[in-house]
C-alpha positions as CSV (number, residue, x, y, z in Angstrom):
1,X,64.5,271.1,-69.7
2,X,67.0,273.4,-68.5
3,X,68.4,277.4,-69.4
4,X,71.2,277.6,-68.9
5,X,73.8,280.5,-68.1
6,X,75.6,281.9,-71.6
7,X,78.7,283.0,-71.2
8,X,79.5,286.5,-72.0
9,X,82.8,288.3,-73.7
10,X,85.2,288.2,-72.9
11,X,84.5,284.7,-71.4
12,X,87.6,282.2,-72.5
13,X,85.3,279.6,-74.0
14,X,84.1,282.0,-76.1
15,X,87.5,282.2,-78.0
16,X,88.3,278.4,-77.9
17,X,88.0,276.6,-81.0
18,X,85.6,273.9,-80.3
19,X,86.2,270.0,-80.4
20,X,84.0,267.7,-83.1
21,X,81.2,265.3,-81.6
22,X,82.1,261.9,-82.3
23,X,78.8,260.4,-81.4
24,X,75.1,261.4,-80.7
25,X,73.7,260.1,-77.3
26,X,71.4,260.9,-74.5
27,X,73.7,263.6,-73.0
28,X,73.7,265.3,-76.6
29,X,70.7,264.8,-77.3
30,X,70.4,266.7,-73.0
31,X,72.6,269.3,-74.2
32,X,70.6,270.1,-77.6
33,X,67.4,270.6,-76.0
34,X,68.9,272.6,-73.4
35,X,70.7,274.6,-75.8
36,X,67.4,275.2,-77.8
37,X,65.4,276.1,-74.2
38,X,68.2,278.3,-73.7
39,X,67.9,280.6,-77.4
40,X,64.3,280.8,-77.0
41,X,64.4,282.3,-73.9
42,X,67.2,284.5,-74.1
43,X,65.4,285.2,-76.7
44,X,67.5,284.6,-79.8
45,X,67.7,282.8,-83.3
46,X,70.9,281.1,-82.9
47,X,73.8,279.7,-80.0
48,X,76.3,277.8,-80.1
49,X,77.8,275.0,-77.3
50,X,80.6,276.9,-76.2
51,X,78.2,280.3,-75.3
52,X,77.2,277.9,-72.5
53,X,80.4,277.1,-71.7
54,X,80.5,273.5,-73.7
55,X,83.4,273.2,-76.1
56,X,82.2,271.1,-79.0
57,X,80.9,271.6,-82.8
58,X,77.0,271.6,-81.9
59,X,74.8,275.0,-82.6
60,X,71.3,275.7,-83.3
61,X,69.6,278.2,-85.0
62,X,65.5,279.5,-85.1
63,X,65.0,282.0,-87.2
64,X,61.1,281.1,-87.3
65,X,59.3,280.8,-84.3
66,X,56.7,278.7,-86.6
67,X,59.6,275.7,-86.7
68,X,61.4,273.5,-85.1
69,X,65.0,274.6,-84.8
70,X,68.1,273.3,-86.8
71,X,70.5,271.5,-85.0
72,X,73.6,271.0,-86.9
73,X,76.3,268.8,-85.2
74,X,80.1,269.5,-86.8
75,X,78.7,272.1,-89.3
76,X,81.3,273.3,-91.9
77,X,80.2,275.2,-95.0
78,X,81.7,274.3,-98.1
79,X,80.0,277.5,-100.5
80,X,80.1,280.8,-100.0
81,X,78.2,283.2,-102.5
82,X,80.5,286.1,-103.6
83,X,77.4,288.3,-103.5
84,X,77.7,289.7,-99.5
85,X,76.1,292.2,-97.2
86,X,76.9,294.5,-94.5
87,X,74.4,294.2,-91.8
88,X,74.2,295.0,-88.3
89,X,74.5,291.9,-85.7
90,X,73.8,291.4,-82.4
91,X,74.9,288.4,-80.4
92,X,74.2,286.6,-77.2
93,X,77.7,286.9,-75.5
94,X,78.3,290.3,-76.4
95,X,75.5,292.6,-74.1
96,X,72.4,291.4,-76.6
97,X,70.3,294.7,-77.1
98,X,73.3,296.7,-76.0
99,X,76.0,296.2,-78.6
100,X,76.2,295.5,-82.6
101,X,78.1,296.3,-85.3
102,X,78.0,296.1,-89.2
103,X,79.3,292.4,-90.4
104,X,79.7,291.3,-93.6
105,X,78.7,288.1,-94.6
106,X,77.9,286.1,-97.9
107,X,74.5,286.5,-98.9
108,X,74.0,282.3,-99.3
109,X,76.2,279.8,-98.3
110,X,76.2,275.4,-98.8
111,X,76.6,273.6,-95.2
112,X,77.0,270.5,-94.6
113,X,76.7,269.0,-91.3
114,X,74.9,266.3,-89.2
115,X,71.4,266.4,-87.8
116,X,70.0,265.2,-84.0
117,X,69.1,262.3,-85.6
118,X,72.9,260.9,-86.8
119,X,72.0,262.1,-90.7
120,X,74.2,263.5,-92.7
121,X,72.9,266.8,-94.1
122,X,73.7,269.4,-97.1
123,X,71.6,272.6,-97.5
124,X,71.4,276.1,-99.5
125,X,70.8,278.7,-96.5
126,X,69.9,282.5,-97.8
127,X,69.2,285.5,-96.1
128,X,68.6,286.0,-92.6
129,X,69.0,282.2,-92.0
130,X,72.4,282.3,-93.9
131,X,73.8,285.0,-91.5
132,X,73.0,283.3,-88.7
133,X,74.3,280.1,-89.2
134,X,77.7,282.0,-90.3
135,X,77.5,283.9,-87.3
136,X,77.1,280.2,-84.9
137,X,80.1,278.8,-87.1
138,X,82.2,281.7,-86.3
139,X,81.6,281.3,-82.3
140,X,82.3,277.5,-82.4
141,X,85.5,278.3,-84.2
142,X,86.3,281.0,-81.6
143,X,84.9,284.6,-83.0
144,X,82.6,286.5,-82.0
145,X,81.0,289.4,-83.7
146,X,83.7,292.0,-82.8
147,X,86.5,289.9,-84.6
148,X,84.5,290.1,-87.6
149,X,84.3,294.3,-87.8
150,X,86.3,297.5,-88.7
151,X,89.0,298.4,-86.7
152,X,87.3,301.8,-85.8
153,X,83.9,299.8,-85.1
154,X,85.5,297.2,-83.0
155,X,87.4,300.0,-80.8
156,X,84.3,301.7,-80.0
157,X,82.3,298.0,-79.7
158,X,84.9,297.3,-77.0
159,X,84.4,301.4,-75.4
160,X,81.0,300.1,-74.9
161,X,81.8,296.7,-73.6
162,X,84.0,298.3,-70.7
163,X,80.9,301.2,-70.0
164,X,78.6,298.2,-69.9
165,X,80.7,295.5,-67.7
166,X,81.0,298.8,-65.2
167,X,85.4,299.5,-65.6
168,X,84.9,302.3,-67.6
C-alpha cells in the first residue's frame, strides 16, 4: 500500500482529540493497512491515525514481528492495574531515536475496543504490549509522551526538541 508522512511535534493533529469511527469500510479498511505499512517501516510497534494527520479513534500496535498487528478501532480501556512502571519511551512524532523520557504507566490494563473486522473485542494486555497500547490511547486523545513526564524531564525533552528542529 502506502507510507505515509507522520506528523511530528509539535504538529496540531497531534494534540487534537480524535473523533470515533462510526463504520468500517473500504477507506478504513485503506487507512488501516496504510497505517500498518507505515509503523513497520518507520520502524515502530505502535501509531495512531492522527500521527498521519487523520483525526479518528483507530491505532495499531506490533510488538512482535512474528504477528499480525492489532488494530483497535475506538479503543477505551476500562482497567488499570495499580501495579505501574517507570520506563523510558520513545515515540514516532517526537524525533524517534533522538528523544525519550521516563513514563509511567500501569503494568496491565483491560481494553475494549473493535477489530478490522466490525467485532467487538475485550483483552488483558501486560508488559511491553500494555505500554504501548497506553501510549496509542494517549496520542488519539491528544498526548504525546512529553505530557506524560516530570516537569524537569519535559523541560529538557523540549531543550532537545528545539536543538533537533534547528531554533536552538
Amino acid at each position: 500500500m502506502a507510507i505515509l508522512p507522520i506528523r511530528v511535534y509539535p504538529d496540531p493533529a497531534l494534540k487534537e482529540k480524535t473523533r470515533v469511527v462510526d463504520s468500517i469500510d473500504d477507506d478504513l479498511r485503506k487507512l488501516i493497512k496504510n497505517m500498518i505499512d507505515t509503523m513497520r517501516a518507520a520502524p515502530g510497534i505502535g501509531l495512531a491515525a492522527n500521527q498521519i494527520g487523520v483525526l479518528k479513534r483507530v491505532v495499531v500496535v506490533d510488538v512482535d514481528d512474528d504477528e499480525d498487528a492489532m488494530v483497535l478501532i475506538n479503543p477505551e480501556i476500562t482497567w488499570y492495574s495499580e501495579e505501574r512502571e517507570e520506563n523510558e519511551e520513545g515515540c514516532l512524532s517526537v524525533y524517534p531515536d533522538k528523544i525519550s523520557v521516563n513514563v509511567s504507566r500501569s503494568l496491565r490494563i483491560i481494553v475494549k475496543a473493535v477489530n478490522e473486522h466490525g467485532e467487538d473485542v475485550e483483552f488483558e494486555a501486560e508488559g511491553l504490549f500494555a505500554r504501548a497500547v497506553q501510549h496509542e490511547i494517549d496520542h488519539i486523545n491528544g498526548k504525546v509522551i512529553i505530557d506524560r513526564t516530570s516537569a524537569e524531564e519535559r523541560r529538557i525533552a523540549l531543550r532537545e526538541l528545539t536543538e533537533q528542529m534547528g531554533m536552538g
